[in-house]
N, C-alpha and C positions, 0 to 999 in steps of 0.2 A: 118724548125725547127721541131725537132721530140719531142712528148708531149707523158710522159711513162704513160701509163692506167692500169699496171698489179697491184696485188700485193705488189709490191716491190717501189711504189711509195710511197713516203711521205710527207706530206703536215706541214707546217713550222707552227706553233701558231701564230696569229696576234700579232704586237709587241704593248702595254701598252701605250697608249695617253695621261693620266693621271693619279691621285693619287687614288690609292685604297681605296675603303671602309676600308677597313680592316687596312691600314696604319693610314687614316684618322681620327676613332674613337680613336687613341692615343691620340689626344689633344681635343677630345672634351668632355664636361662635360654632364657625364651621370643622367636620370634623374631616380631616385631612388623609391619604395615602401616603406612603413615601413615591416616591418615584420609580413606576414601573418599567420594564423592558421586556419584551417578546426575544431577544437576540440571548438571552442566557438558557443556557442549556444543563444538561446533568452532569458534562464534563467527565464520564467514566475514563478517561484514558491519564489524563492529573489525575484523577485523585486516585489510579489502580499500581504507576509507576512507581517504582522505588527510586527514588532521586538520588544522586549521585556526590556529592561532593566533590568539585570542581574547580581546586587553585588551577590559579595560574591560567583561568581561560583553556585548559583545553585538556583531554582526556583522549589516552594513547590506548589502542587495543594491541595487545601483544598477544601473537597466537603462533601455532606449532606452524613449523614452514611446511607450507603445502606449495604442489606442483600444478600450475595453473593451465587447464586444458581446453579452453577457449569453449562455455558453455551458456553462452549471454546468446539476447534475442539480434534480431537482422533487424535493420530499417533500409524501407525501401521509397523511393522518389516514386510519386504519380507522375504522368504525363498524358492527361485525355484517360484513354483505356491503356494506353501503356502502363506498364509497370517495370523499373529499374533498380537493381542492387546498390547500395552505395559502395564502391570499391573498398574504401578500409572498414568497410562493416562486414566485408568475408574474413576479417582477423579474431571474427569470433567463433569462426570454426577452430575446432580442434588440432587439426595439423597446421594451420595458418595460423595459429596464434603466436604473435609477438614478431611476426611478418613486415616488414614496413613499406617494402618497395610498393610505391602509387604508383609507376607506370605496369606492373606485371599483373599486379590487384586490378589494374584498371580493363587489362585486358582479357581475363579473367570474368571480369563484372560483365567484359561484352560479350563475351561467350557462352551466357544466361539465358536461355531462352523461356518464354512467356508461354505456360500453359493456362489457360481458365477451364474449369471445372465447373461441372452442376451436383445438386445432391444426390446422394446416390452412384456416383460416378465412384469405379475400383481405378486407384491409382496405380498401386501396383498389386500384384495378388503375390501370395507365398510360394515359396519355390523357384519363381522367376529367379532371372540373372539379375542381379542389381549391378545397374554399369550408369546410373546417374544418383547427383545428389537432387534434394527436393528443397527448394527452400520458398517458406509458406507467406508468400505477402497478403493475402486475406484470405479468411473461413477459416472452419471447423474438419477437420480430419481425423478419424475414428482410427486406429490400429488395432486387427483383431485377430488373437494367437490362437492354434489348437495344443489344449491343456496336454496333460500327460495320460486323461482317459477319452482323449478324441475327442473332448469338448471344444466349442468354443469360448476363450475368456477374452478380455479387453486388457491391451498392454499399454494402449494412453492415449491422451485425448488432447491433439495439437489445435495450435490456434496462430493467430497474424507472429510473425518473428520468428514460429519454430521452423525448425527444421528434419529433415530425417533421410536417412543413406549417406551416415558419413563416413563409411565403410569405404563405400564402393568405388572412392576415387584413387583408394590404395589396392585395394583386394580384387585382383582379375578375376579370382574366381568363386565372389560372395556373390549369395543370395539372399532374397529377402526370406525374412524370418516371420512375417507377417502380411497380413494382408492391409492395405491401407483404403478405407475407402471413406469419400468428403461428404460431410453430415451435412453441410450447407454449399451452397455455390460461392466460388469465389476462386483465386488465380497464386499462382504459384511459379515459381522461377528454377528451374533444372539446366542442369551443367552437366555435362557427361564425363566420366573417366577417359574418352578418346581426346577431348578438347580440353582438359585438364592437360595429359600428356604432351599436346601439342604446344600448349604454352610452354609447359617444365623444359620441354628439351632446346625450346630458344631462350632459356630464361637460367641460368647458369646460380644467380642468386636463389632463384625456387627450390633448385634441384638440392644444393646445399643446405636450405631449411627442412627439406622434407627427408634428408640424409640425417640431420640431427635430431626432427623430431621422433624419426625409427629409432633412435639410438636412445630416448629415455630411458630415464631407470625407474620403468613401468614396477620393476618385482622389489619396489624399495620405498614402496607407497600401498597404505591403508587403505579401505576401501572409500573412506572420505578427501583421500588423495594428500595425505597429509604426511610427512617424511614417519616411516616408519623406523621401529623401535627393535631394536636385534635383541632375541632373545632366544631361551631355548627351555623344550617342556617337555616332560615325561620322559626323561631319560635316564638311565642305570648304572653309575659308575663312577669314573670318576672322567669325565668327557670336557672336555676346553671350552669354555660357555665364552660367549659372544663378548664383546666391548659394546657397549650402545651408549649412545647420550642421545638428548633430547634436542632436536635443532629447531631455532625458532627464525620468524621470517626477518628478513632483513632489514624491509620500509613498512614498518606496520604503519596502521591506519587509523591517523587522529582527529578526533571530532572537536571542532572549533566550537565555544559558547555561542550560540547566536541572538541576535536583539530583538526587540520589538518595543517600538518610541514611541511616546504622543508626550505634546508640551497642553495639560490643560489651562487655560485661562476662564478668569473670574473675574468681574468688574468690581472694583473693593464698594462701589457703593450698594451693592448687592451683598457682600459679604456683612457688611457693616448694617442694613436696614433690614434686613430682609433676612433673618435669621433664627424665628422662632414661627413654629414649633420644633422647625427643620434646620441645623445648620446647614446652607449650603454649599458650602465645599466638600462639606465629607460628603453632601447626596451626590456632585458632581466626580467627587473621586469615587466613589464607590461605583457608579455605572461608567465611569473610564476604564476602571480595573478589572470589571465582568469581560466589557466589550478588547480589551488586551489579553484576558485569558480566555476567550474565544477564540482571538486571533492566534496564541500561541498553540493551542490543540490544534487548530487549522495546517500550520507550518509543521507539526511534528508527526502530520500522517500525512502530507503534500508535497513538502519542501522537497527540492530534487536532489540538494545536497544530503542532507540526512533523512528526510520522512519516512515514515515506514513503507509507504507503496511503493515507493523508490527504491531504494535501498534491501528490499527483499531480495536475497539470493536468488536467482533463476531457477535452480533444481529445487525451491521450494515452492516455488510457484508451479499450481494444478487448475485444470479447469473441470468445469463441473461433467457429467456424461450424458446429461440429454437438454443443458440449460438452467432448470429454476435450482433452486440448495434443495435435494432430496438430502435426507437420513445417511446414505452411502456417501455423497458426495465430502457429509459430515465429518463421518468417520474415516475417508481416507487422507480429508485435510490433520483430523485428528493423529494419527497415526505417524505422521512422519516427524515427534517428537518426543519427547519423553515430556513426562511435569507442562504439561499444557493449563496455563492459569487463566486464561480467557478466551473467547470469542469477540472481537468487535466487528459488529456490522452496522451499515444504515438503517436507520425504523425501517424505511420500506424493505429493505432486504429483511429484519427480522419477519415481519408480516409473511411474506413471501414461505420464510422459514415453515412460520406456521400454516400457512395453505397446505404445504409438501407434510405436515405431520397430519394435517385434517385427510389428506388424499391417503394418507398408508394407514389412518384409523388408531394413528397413536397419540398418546395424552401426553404434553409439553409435563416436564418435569420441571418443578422452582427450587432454585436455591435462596437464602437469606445472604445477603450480602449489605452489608450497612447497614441495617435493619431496613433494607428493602425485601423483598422477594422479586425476582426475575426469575426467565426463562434460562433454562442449562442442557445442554445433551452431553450425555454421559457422566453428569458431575462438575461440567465445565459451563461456567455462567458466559451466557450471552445478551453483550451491553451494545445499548445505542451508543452510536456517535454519528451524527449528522453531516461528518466533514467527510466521509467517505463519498468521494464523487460519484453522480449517477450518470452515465453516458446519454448522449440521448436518443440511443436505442434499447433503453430501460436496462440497463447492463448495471452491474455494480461489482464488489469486493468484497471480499470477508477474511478475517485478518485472525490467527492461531498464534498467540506466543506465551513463550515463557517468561517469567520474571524474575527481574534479581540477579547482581554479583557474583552467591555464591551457587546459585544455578547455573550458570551462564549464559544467561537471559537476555532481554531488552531491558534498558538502563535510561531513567532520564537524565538527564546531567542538568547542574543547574550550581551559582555561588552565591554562599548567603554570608552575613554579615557584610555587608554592600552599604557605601555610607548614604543616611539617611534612608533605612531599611525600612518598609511600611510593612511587609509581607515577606514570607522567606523568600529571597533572589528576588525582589521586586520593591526598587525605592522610588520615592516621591520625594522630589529637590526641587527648593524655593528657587526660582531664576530671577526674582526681582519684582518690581512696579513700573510698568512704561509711563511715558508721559503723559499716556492717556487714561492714568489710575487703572490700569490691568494687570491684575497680578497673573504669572504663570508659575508653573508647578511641570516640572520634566519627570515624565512617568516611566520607568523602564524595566523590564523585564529581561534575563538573561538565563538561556536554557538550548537546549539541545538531543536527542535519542541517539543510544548506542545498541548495536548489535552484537554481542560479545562474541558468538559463534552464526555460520550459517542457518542452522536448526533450529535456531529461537523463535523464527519468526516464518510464519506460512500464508500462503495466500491461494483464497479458492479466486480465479479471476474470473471476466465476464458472464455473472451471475445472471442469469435470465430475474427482475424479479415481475415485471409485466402479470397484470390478472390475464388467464387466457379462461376458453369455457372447453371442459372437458367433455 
């Protein structure tokens, strides 16, 4: 018998013994997931707020009348390498606050001149005569004091909006208190006390504001600038104590409910075959409602109206002193409130956290929280939230507040008992069947964050959190 070896031989497929897999999974009963999503998150910032109760759509902050002394950031127009003041953005200086003339502002604005700076560059040194203001349209600027044993200490650490010497365009004869020198390169906009002058004295409405704003009743304010309280202590006798009452502001500051919509649709012949082991309406509302309260934690640390990176006081806002969140930087975001009940940062900023506790050789401390355990410095739990923006010079934020009413805290607001309520402050409403058998379902959420006091809420800003190698 001859057996062909070439090429041209072919060899026959084994013939099928049994039933295929493939045939086989026709009658057998498959076991199912629900329907996943990668977009849902841990959501710490719902579920750490104390929610509010919220008729009538809207919630009115009433607070002690303070004296408003124009301490908000500058924005400034690009032009190429230029760089320009917006005129009524110098109303956020202190003597120009609540200024309105745009031709005097305007001319003012052009009396700015454009320094750029590298790092390392002393802007001004201490002792100098301080006869300009500085106002900082990009980079890092270091202030650094000698203490009370002829040390060196660090008095602040400016960035894009601030500014400093706002002395010098009243005080002939101020100097600087500090030395200022720029940690990075970048440019900055100075007005001097002569071109000041020169404006004021053809400017007849200037001179009159800056007449009034000398004449505050500087010695009639708290150190939070808030109308002070007449009172009298330690004293022997029988002596005529004070009258005082409590004065409160006059337009306080109220937070509107706000929305967030989707109308889901279901084709009823889906709803009606296609319904077991899974209902599907509730699998489709139930990932509408994740993907809604994603979106609403999104809005209430964004939103410009109310979010919290918005809406952070100025003077609680700090930047870090060399870049990434060291331990320090921790503790002096810490520090500047009482009843500190969380941390929220980005994962990547937390990570970052941890690099700077790997780098000082200290052990992350956990606290339990929901019967998790995270990470906490000093006692104070530090939670993801992914909606904290990262710039895209690896920059980020990290956010210190207080909770709660009777603290006077950050507050979420939110109205329940909402008709056809699926969820507190979030109902799901039949809108009908079109003509093309589609049911829809109007999904709505109504909520909003309050800042009860300035101090509630802190902000470490442009976080370095970038791996670098040491």
């Amino acid at each position: 018998m001859t057996v062909e070896t070439g090429p041209e031989a072919q060899l026959e497929p084994p013939r099928q013994s049994s039933l295929s897999t493939a045939a086989a999974r026709n009658l057998a009963t498959t076991t199912k997931s629900a329907p996943q999503m990668q977009e849902i998150t841990s959501r710490w910032l719902l579920r750490m707020l104390p929610w509010v109760e919220t008729k009538g759509g809207a919630y009115r902050v009433n607070r002690r009348l303070s004296y408003a002394v124009g301490d908000g950031r500058i924005d400034f127009v690009q032009d190429g390498a230029g760089v320009r003041v917006i005129p009524r953005e110098l109303g956020e200086l202190a003597l120009l606050r609540g200024f309105d003339d745009v031709e005097v502002l305007t001319a003012l604005a052009g009396r700015c001149v454009q320094r750029d700076f590298r790092a390392g560059e002393v802007l001004v040194e201490r002792g100098a005569p301080a006869q300009q203001i500085h106002l900082i349209a990009h980079g890092r600027i270091n202030q650094i004091a000698v203490g009370k044993y002829g040390d060196e200490v660090a008095v602040a650490v400016l960035a894009d909006g601030d500014r400093f010497g706002d002395h010098a365009l009243l005080d002939g004869q101020g100097t600087w208190d500090y030395t200022a020198t720029a940690e990075t390169a970048g440019t900055l906009l100075t007005l001097s006390r002569a071109d000041f002058d020169a404006v004021m004295s053809t400017a007849p409405s200037l001179h009159a504001h800056i007449q009034r704003f000398s004449s505050l009743p500087h010695q009639r304010q708290n150190r939070h600038g808030e109308a002070e309280i007449a009172m009298s202590a330690g004293h022997v006798g029988e002596v005529v104590l004070p009258g005082a009452f409590v004065d409160y502001e006059l337009a306080p500051r109220e937070y509107e409910l706000s929305v967030a919509q989707t109308v889901l649709k279901v084709h009823t012949r889906v709803a009606d075959l296609y319904n077991g082991p899974m209902n599907q309406t509730e699998e489709q509302l139930r990932l509408t409602i994740e993907a809604l309260r994603e979106r609403q934690e999104h809005e209430l640390i964004n939103n410009r109206e109310f979010g919290l990176l918005h809406n952070a006081d100025f003077k609680q806002r700090i930047q870090p002193h060399s870049g990434p969140p060291t331990p320090d930087d921790l503790d002096e975001l810490l520090c500047r409130r009482r009843g500190t009940k969380l941390f929220l940062a980005h994962p990547r900023t937390i990570a970052a956290i941890g690099r700077e506790w790997n780098a000082h050789g200290l052990y992350p401390e956990t606290v339990e929280l929901d019967g998790q355990h995270v990470w906490a410095w000093r006692g104070v739990p530090i939670l993801p939230c992914n909606k904290i923006p990262i710039s895209k010079e690896n920059t980020s934020s990290i956010l210190a507040m207080r909770l709660g009413e009777d603290n006077q805290g950050v507050i979420g607001l939110r109205q329940t008992g909402l008709p056809e309520e699926y969820e507190p402050g979030l109902s799901v409403r039949f809108m009908g069947i079109s003509e093309q058998a589609i049911m829809s379902y109007l999904v709505t959420t109504y909520y909003s964050a309050a800042i009860l006091v300035p101090n509630a809420l802190g902000v470490l800003e442009n976080v370095q959190i970038a791996r670098w190698r040491r």
